[in-house]
C-alpha positions as CSV (number, residue, x, y, z in Angstrom):
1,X,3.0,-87.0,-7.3
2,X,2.0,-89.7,-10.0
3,X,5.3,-89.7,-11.6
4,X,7.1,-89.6,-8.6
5,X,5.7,-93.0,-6.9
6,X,6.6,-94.3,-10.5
7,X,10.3,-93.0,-10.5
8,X,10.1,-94.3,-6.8
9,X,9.1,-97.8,-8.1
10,X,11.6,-98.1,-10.7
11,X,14.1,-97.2,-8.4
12,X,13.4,-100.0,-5.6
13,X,12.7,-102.7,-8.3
14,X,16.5,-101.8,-9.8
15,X,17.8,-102.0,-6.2
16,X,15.6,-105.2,-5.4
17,X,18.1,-106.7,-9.1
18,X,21.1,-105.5,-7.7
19,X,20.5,-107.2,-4.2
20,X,19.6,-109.9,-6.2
21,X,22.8,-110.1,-8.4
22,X,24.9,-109.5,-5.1
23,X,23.3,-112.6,-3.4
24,X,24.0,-114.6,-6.1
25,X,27.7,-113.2,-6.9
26,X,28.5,-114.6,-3.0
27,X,27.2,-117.7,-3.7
28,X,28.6,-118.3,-7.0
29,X,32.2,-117.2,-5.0
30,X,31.5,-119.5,-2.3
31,X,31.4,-122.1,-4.8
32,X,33.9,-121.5,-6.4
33,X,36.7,-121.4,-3.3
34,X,35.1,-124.5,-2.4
35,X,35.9,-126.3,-5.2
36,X,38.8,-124.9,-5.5
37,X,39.9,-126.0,-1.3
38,X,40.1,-130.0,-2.6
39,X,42.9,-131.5,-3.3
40,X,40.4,-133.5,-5.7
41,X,37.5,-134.1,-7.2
42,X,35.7,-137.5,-8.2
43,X,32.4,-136.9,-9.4
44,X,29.6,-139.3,-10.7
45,X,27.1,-138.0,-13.2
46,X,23.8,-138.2,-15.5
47,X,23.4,-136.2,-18.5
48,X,20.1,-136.0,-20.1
49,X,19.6,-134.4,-23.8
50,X,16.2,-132.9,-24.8
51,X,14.6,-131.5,-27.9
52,X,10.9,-131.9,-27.9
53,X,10.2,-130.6,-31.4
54,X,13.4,-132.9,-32.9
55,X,11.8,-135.7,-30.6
56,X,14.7,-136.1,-29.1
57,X,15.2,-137.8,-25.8
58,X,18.7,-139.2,-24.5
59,X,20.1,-139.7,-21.1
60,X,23.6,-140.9,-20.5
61,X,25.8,-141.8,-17.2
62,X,29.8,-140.9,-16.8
63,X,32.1,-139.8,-14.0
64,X,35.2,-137.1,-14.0
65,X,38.2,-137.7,-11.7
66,X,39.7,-133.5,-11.3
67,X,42.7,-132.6,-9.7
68,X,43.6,-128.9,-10.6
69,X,43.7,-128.5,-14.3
70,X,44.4,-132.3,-15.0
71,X,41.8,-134.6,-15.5
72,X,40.1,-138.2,-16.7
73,X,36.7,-138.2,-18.5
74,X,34.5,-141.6,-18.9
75,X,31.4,-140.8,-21.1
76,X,29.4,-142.0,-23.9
77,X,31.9,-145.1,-24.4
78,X,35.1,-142.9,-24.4
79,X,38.0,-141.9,-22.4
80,X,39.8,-138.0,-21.9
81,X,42.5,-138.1,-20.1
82,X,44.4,-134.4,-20.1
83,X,47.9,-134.7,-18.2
84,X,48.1,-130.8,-18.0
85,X,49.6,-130.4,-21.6
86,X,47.7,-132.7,-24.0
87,X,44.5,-134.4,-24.4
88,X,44.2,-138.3,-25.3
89,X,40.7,-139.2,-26.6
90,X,40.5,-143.0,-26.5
91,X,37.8,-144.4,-28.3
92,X,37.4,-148.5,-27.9
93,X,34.5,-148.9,-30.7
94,X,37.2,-147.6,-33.3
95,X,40.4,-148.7,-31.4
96,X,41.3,-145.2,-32.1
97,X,43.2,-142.6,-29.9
98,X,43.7,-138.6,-30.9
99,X,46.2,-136.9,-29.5
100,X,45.8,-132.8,-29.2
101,X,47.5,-130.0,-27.6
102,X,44.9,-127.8,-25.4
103,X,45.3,-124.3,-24.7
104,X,43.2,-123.9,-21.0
105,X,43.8,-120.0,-20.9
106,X,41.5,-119.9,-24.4
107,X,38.3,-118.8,-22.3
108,X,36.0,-120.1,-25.5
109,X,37.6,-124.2,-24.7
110,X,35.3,-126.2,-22.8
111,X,37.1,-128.7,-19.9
112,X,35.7,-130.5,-17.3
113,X,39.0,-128.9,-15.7
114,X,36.3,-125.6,-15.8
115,X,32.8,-127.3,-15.1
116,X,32.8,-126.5,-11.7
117,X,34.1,-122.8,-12.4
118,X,32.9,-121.8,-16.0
119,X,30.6,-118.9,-15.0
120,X,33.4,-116.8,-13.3
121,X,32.8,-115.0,-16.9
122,X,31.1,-114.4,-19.5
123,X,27.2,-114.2,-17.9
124,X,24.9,-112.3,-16.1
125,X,23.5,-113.7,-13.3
126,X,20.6,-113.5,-10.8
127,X,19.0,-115.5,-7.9
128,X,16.0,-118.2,-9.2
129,X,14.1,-120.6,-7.4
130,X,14.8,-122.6,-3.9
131,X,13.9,-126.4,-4.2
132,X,14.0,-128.6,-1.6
133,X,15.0,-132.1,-3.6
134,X,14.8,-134.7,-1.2
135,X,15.6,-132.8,2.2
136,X,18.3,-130.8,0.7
137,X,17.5,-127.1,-0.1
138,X,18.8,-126.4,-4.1
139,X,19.3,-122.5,-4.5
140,X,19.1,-122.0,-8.4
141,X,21.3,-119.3,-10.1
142,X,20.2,-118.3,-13.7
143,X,23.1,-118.0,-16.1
144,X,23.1,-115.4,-19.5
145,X,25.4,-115.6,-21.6
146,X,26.9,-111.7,-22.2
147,X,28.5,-112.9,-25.8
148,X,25.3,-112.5,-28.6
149,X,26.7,-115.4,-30.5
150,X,26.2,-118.1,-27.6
151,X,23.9,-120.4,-28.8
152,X,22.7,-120.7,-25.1
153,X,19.6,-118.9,-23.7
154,X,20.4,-119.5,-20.6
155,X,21.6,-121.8,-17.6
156,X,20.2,-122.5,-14.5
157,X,22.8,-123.8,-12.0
158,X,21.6,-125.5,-9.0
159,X,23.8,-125.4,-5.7
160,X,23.6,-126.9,-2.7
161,X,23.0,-124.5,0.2
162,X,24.4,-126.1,3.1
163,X,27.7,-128.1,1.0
164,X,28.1,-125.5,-1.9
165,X,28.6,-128.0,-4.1
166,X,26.9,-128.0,-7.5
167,X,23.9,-130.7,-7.6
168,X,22.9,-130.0,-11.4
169,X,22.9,-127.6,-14.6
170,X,20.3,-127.1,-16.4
171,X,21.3,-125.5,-19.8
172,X,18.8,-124.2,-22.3
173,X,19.4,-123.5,-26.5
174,X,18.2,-121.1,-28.1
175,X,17.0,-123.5,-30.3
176,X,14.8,-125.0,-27.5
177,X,17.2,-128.2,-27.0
178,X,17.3,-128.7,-23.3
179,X,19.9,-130.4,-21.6
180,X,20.6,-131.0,-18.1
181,X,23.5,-132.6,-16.1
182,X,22.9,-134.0,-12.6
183,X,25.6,-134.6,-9.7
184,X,24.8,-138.3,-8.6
185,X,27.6,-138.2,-6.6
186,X,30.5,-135.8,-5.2
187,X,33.7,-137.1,-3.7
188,X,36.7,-134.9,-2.8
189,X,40.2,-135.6,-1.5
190,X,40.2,-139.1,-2.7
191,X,43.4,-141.6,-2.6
192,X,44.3,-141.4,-6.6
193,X,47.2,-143.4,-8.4
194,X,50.3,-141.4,-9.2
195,X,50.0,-142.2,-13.0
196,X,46.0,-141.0,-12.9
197,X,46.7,-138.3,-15.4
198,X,49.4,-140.3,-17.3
199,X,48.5,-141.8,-20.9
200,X,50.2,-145.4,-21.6
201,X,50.3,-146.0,-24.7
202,X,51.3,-149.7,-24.0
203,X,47.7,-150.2,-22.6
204,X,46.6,-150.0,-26.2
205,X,48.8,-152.1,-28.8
206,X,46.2,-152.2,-31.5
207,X,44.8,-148.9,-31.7
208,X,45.6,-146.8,-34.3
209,X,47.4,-143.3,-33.0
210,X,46.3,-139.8,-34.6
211,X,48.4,-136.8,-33.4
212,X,45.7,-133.9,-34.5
213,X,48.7,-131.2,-33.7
């Protein structure tokens, strides 16, 4: 009778995971269709880096205009503008630009084109916490990276309930570097310029032009 209340415990605690992983499988979907329903995306940001043994402590602003695969980075002082073939990196302290050729099928390249969609694969994934962060209700997802190599530990995504949209990631290293990126803003559908995605070289006549491929 002992070891049957035990096999029936074990049982219900790996069906209590698997409603678990179901739950957050649907919302991770709705997610992604949502994102995926704009025409595009124009999203305002805080990044924060954290490594308490290094003493390490640095928090950053930038903002990502998306529109399918094709996007414009501002961060950290630089520019990345990918037209849908090739990436320009402009960097004003150097008044340098490199010039690359990126393949988005390699699953292993990271592209803001994929921040809103990266864990369709590679991770295992389970429903965290519920936070209410000032009135809105934050479902957390925790992220594991399947591939033994990943210097990740894990991520925990935060997702609004009611929008679906992402509010923050929280990604920790194995290493015990923490870093965390917060939505501070999330625009879709927005009126863009028809040369958004388009590198001019004649916007920079002094800065020094390195094809990388």
């Amino acid at each position: 009778m002992k070891k049957f209340i035990q096999i029936a415990f074990i049982l219900l605690i790996c069906f209590s995971v698997q409603a678990q992983d179901k739950k957050a499988k649907t919302l991770l979907d709705q997610v992604t269709a949502k994102v995926k329903s704009y025409n595009n995306i124009v999203i305002d940001f805080k990044y924060s880096l954290n490594n308490s043994k290094e003493n390490i402590n640095q928090d950053s602003k930038g903002n990502v205009t998306l529109k399918g695969n094709q996007y414009v980075l501002n961060f950290m002082g630089m520019t990345k503008i990918f037209d849908g073939k090739k990436t320009y990196t402009i960097v004003p302290e150097d008044e340098e630009i490199n010039i690359s050729t990126v393949n988005e099928k390699d699953d292993s390249a990271v592209t803001p084109s994929k921040m809103l969609t990266f864990f369709n694969s590679g991770y295992k994934y389970s429903m965290d916490i519920l936070q209410n962060v000032r009135g809105r209700k934050i479902q957390y997802v925790k992220l594991i990276p399947t591939n033994p190599k990943d210097q990740r530990k894990e991520i925990l995504l935060g997702i609004d309930v009611q929008t679906k949209h992402i509010y923050n990631l929280i990604e920790t290293g194995k290493k015990g570097t923490k870093t965390t990126l917060t939505v501070n803003s999330f625009k879709t559908n927005q009126p863009l310029s028809k040369n958004q995605f388009t590198f001019v070289a004649s916007k920079y006549p002094n800065y020094y032009i390195n094809k990388l491929d």
